[in-house]
C-alpha positions in Angstrom: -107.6 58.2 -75.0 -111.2 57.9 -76.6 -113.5 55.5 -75.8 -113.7 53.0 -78.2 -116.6 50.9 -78.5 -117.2 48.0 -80.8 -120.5 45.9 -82.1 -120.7 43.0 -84.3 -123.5 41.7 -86.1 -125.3 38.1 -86.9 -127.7 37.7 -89.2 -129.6 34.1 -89.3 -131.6 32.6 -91.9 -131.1 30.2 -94.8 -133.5 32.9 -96.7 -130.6 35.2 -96.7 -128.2 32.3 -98.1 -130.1 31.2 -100.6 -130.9 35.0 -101.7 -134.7 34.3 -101.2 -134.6 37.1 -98.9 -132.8 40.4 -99.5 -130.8 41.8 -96.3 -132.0 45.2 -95.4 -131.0 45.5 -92.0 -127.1 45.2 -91.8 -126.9 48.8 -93.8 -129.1 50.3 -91.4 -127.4 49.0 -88.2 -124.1 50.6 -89.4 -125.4 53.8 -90.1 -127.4 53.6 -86.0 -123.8 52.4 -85.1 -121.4 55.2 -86.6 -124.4 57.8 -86.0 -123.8 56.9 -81.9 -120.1 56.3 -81.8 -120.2 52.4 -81.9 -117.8 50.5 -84.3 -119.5 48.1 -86.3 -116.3 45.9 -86.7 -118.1 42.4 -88.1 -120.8 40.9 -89.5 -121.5 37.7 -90.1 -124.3 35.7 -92.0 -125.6 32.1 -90.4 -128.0 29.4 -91.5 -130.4 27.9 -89.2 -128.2 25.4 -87.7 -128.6 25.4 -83.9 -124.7 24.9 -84.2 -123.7 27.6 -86.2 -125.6 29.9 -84.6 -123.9 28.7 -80.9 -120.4 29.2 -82.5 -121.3 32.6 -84.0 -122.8 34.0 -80.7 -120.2 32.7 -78.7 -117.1 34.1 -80.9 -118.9 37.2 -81.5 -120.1 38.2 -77.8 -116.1 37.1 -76.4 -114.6 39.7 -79.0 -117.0 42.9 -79.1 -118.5 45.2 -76.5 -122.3 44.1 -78.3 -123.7 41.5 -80.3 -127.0 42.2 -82.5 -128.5 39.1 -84.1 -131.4 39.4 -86.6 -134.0 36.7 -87.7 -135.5 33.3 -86.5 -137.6 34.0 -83.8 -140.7 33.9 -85.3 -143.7 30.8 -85.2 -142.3 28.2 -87.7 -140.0 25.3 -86.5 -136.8 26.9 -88.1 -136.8 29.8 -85.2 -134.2 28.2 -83.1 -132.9 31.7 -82.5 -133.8 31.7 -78.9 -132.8 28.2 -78.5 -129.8 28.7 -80.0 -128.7 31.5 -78.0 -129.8 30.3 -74.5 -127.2 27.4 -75.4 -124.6 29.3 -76.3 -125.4 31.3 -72.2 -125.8 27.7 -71.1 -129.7 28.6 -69.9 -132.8 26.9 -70.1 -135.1 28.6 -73.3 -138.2 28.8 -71.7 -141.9 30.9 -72.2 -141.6 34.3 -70.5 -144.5 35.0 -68.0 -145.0 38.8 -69.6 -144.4 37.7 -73.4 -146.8 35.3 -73.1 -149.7 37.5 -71.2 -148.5 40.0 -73.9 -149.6 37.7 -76.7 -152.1 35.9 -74.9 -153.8 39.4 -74.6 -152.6 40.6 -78.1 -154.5 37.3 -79.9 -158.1 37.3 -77.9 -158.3 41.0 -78.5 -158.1 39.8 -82.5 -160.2 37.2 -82.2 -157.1 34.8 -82.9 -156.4 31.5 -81.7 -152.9 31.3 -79.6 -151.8 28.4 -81.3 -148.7 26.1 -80.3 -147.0 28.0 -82.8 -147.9 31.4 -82.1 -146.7 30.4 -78.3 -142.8 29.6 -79.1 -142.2 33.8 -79.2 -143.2 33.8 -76.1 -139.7 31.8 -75.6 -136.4 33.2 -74.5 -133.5 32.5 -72.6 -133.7 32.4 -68.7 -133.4 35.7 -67.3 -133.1 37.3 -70.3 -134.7 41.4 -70.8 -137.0 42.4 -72.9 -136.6 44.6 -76.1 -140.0 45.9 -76.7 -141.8 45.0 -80.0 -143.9 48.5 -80.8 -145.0 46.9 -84.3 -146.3 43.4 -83.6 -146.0 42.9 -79.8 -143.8 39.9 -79.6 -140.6 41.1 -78.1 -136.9 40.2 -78.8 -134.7 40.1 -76.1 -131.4 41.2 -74.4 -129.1 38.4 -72.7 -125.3 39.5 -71.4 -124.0 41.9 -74.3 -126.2 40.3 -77.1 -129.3 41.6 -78.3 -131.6 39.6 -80.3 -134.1 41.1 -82.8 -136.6 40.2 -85.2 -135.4 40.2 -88.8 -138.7 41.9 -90.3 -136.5 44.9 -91.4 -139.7 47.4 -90.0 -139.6 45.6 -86.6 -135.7 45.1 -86.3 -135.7 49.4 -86.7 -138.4 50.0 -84.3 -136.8 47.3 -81.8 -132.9 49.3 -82.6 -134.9 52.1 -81.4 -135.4 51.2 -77.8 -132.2 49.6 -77.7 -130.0 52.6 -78.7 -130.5 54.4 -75.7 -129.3 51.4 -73.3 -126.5 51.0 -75.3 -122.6 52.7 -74.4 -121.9 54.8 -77.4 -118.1 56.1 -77.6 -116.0 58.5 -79.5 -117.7 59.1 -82.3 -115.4 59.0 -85.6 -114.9 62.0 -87.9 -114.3 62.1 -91.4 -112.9 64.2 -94.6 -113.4 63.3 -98.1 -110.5 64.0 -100.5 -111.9 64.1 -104.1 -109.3 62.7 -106.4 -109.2 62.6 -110.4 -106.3 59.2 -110.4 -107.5 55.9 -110.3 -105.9 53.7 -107.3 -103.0 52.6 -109.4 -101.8 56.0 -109.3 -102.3 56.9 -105.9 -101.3 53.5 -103.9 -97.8 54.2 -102.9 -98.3 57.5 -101.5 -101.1 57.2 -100.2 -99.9 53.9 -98.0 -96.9 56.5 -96.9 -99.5 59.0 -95.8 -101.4 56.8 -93.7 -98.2 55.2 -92.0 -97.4 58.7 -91.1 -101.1 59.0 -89.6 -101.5 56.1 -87.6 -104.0 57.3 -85.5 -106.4 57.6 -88.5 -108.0 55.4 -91.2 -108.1 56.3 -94.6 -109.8 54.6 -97.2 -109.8 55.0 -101.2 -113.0 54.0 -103.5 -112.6 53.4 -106.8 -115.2 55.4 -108.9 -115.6 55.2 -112.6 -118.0 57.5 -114.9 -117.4 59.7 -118.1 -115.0 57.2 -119.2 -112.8 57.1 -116.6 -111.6 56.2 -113.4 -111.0 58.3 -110.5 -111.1 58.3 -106.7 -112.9 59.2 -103.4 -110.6 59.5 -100.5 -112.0 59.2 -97.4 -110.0 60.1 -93.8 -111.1 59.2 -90.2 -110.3 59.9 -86.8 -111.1 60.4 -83.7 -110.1 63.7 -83.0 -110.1 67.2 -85.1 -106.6 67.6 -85.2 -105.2 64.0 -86.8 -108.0 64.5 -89.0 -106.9 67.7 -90.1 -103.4 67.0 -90.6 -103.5 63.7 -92.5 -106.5 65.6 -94.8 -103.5 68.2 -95.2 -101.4 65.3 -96.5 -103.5 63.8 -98.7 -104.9 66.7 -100.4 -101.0 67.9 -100.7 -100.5 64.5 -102.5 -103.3 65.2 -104.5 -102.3 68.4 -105.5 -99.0 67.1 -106.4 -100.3 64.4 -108.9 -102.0 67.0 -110.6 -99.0 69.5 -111.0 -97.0 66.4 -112.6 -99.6 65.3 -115.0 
């Protein structure tokens, strides 16, 4: 049987609720995800509410192999990120010797003051690992299965980037696409009898539209050549079929 491993994903910050801020980091976690064999099955969006952020973590980390949370742990008073998740382990939060030498160092070599503010990303959970920060030092940090990053969308990639290689990767999935000139209407029925005879795949239909009409990208995936091939068989047969009638 392949390995299948799964990943969810919690992104924190009124900014992203109130559409102040514009998400950039979930698209680029799924591609990391389904470019390593990891199933991004969930993702879910948070304010910055110690106990939403407790509830998420702890639903989320229970259900999926990994947990990657972006935003608020910053400087400002609404980065209760690390707070948060520390509760959620049941840990003390408290400033890492090496993060804080790290930005001790990083500030006097600036000429910058290491203000009381500046000090609380030198916070984390109790035991927790390091994910290195290449971009502006202050790390994120890694705590059972969850992973907690920056949500800067330049930082959050280059932290990804030295987590991907700690990370179990599984089966990766394959896919087909199935070009198809009928809309979903159309195609629904058959195509729901086609993928009940391929249960080990997944096949999806997305509803395009352009010259003045409608028509249909069919996507199949699996696991394995050989379910891939034969459901593509089937669905290009049904295809075929739809055209011969019209």
């Amino acid at each position: 049987m392949p390995e299948i491993v799964t990943a969810a994903m919690l992104v924190i910050g009124d900014e992203i609720l109130s559409g102040r801020t514009k998400d950039k980091n979930i698209g680029h976690l799924a591609d990391i995800m389904t470019a390593i064999g990891i199933d991004l099955k969930e993702v879910r969006i948070v304010p910055d509410e110690e106990d939403e952020i407790v509830s998420a973590v702890n639903a989320l980390r229970a259900r999926y192999t990994y947990v990657f949370t972006t935003g608020g742990i910053g400087p400002t008073h609404d980065d209760i990120t690390a707070d948060s998740v520390a509760k959620a382990f049941g840990v003390p939060c408290e400033y890492d010797v090496k993060a804080y030498a790290m930005l001790e160092a990083s500030y006097a070599q600036r000429g910058i003051e290491f203000t009381e503010a500046r000090k609380r990303m030198a916070r984390m959970p109790r035991a927790a690992d390091h994910i290195d920060n290449p971009v502006s030092i202050a790390p994120g940090f890694r705590i059972g299965n969850v992973h907690v990053m920056a949500g800067v969308p330049s930082i959050f990639q280059a932290m990804l980037d030295n987590v991907v290689p700690t990370l179990k990767t599984g089966t990766k999935m394959l896919s087909a696409t199935v070009p198809c000139p009928f809309g979903e209407g159309l195609i629904g029925g058959p195509l729901a009898d086609i993928q009940k005879a391929h249960p080990d795949t997944i096949i999806g239909s997305y509803p395009k539209y352009g010259d003045g009409k409608f028509w249909t990208e069919l996507v199949v995936r699996a696991r394995n050549e050989p379910a891939l091939e034969a459901a593509r068989r089937d669905v290009e047969a049904m295809v075929a079929g739809l055209s011969a009638a019209s």
